[in-house]
C-alpha positions, 0 to 999 in steps of 0.5 A: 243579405236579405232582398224585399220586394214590396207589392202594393196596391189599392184593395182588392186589386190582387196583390195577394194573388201576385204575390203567392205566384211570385212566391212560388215561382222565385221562391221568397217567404211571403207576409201579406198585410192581412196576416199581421191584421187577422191576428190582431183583429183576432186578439183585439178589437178592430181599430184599437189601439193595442189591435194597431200596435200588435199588427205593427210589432208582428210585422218588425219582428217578421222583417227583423227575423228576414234580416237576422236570418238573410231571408229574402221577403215578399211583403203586401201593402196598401200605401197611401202615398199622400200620407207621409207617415206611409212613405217614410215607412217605405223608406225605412224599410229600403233603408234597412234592406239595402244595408243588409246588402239585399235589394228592394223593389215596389211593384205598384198594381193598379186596376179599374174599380169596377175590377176591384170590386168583383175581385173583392168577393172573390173565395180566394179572398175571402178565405185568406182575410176572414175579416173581409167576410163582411161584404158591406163592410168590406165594400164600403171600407174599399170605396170610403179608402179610395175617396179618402187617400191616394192609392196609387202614384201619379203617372210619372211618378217613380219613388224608388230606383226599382219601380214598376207599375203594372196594370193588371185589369186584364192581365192574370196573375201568372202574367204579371208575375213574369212581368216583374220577374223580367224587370227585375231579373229575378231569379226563378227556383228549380222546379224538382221532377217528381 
């Protein structure tokens, strides 16, 4: 039995962050979306075909491995909910998680663009997702992202039993860490005494 919970989020609005802190705070392994991306940008060509059907294979063994092995996951992405190939995607993975018998959840992040950007230059960033270190192109590809799809669910809109929305403009992400560990009552690993 294998639980998924599932951050997800516009670019740079600080998904990755969130979810190495929650990482370490609950203790699940954790699969950012960059980490299948960099690998198969890294072999093939951006955009490709192959580049795309390597990142997916990557991240189905990953979640098969998570299921065989009853580990439990953490998995970033940025979900274009107007694009229904993308919330069935989400939908097969709750799927396949429940039958385990885990659990999933969807933290939705949401933060003010002028946020984004800042934080889309940030060295943290930049140093995990190295195809982010062309800054033109990165901010472009933010802005063009946001115009095109629909990043973020409507108000009262909820897609799945564990839910939450949170704002994290201004909160940190140790702050929105705790947030979805109350919601969710998860349970935090032992910390061991030096």
């Amino acid at each position: 039995m294998a639980n998924l919970i599932i951050v997800s989020g516009p670019q740079a609005v600080g998904k990755m962050t969130v979810a190495e802190n929650l990482r370490d705070k609950i203790g699940y392994s954790l699969m950012v979306n960059h980490d299948s991306i960099e690998i198969s940008d890294k072999i093939f060509k951006r955009g490709s075909e192959a580049q795309k059907e390597l990142k997916s294979l990557i991240r189905e063994d990953v979640f098969n491995l998570a299921l065989k092995y009853d580990i439990d996951m953490i998995f970033t992405l940025v979900v274009a909910f107007d694009v229904k190939e993308e919330t069935d995607y989400l939908n097969s993975l709750k799927n396949r998680f429940e039958a385990s018998g885990g659990k999933f959840y969807f933290v939705e992040l949401r933060a003010d663009i002028e946020t984004r950007l800042k934080r889309n230059v940030t060295p943290h960033r930049l140093e995990a997702k190295p195809t982010k270190k062309d800054l033109e192109w990165s901010k472009r590809d933010l802005l063009d992202t946001m115009e095109k799809y629909k990043l973020n669910t409507d108000d009262e809109e909820i897609l799945f039993e564990n839910h939450i929305k949170i704002d994290n403009t201004n909160l940190s992400p140790d702050e929105v860490t705790e947030i979805i560990i109350e919601k969710f009552k998860l349970k935090r690993i032992k910390r061991q005494k030096k």
